[in-house]
C-alpha positions as CSV (number, residue, x, y, z in Angstrom):
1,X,18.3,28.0,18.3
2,X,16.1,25.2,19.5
3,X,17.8,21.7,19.6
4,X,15.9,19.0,18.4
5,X,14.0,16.4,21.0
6,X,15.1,13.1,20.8
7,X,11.2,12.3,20.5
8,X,11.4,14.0,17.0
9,X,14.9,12.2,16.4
10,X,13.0,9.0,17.1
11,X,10.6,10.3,14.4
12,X,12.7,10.8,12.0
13,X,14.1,7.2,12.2
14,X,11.0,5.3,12.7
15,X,9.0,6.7,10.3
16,X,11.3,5.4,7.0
17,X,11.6,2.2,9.1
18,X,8.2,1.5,9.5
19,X,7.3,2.6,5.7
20,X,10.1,0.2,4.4
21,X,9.1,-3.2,6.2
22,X,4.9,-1.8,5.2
23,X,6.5,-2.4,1.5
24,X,8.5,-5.7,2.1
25,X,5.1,-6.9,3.2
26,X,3.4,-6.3,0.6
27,X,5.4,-7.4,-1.5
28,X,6.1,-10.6,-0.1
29,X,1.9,-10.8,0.0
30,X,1.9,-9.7,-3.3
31,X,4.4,-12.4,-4.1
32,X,2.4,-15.1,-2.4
33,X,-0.7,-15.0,-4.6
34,X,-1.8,-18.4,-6.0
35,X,-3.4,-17.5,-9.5
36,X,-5.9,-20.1,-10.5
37,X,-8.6,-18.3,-12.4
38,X,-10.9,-21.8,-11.3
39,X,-11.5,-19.8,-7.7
40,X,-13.4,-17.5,-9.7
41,X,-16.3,-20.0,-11.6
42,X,-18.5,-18.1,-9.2
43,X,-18.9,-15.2,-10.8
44,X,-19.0,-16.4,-14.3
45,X,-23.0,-15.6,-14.4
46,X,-21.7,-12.3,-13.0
47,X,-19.5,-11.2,-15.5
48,X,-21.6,-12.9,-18.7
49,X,-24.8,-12.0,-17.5
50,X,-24.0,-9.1,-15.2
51,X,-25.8,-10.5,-12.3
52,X,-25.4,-9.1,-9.3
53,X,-22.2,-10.9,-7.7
54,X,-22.3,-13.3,-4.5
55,X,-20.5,-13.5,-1.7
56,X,-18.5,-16.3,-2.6
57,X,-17.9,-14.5,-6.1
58,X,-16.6,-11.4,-4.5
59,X,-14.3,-12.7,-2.0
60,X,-12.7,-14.8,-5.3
61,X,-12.3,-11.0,-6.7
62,X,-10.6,-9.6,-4.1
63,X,-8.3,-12.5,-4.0
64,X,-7.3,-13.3,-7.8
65,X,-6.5,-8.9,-7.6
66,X,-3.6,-9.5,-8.8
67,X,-3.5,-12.2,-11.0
68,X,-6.1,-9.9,-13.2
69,X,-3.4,-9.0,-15.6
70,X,-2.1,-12.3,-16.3
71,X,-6.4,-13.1,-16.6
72,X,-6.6,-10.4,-19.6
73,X,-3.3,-11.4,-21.5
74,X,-4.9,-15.0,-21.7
75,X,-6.4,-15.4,-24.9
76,X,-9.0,-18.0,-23.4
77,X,-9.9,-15.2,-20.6
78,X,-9.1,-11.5,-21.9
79,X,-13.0,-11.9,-23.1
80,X,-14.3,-12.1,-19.4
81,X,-11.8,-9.7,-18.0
82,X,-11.8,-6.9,-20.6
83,X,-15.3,-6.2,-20.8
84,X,-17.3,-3.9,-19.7
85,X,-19.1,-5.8,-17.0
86,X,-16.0,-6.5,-15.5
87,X,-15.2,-2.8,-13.7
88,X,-19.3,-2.9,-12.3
89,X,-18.6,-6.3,-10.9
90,X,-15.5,-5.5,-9.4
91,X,-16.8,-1.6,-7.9
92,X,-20.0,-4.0,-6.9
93,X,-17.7,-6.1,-4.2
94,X,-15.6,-3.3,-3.3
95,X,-12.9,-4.4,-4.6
96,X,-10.7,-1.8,-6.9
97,X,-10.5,-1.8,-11.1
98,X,-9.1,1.5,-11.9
99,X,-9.6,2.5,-15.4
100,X,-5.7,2.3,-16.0
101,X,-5.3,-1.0,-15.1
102,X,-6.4,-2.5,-18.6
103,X,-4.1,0.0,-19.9
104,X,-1.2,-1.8,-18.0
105,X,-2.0,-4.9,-18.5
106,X,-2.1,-5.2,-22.0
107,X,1.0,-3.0,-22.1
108,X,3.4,-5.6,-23.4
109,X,6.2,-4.7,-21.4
110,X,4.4,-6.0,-17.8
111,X,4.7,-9.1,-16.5
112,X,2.9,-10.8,-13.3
């Protein structure tokens, strides 16, 4: 029987390690997001008009992520958020809007 090297012992304990403090930082990112739905007046045209989206506009996207969900429970915003524009803008700047996440959102049980 082969014994294992302590190279692939190393593995074995690194690998979890590394995979763990990946997720604390993320969630402490995650945790660290400063919704303020004013960051994204830039792409207002975009998402009433379906314009295609600046710069500025997409950056604001990528960094109000997360705060989406709180954006479509808001009475005053679910309009901008939940329509169909929304997704094209969004695949337009790279940045992700999977089909499920309206489904979650407006799932009553999740909260940002």
């Amino acid at each position: 029987m082969r014994s294992s090297s302590p190279t692939t012992a190393a593995s074995i304990l690194v690998v979890p390690l590394l995979a763990t403090l990946l997720l604390v930082v993320v969630a402490q990112r995650a945790g660290a997001v400063n919704c303020d739905v004013q960051q994204l007046v830039p792409c207002l045209p975009v998402m009433t008009k379906g314009t295609d989206p600046s710069a500025v506009c997409c950056r604001a996207l990528k960094e109000q992520q997360l705060c989406m969900c709180k954006y479509m429970k808001d009475e005053r915003l679910k309009s901008y958020f939940s329509n169909p524009i929304a997704p094209k803008v969004a695949a337009s700047c790279g940045t992700p809007w999977p089909l499920a996440v309206k489904r979650v959102c407006l799932d009553n049980n999740y909260k940002l």
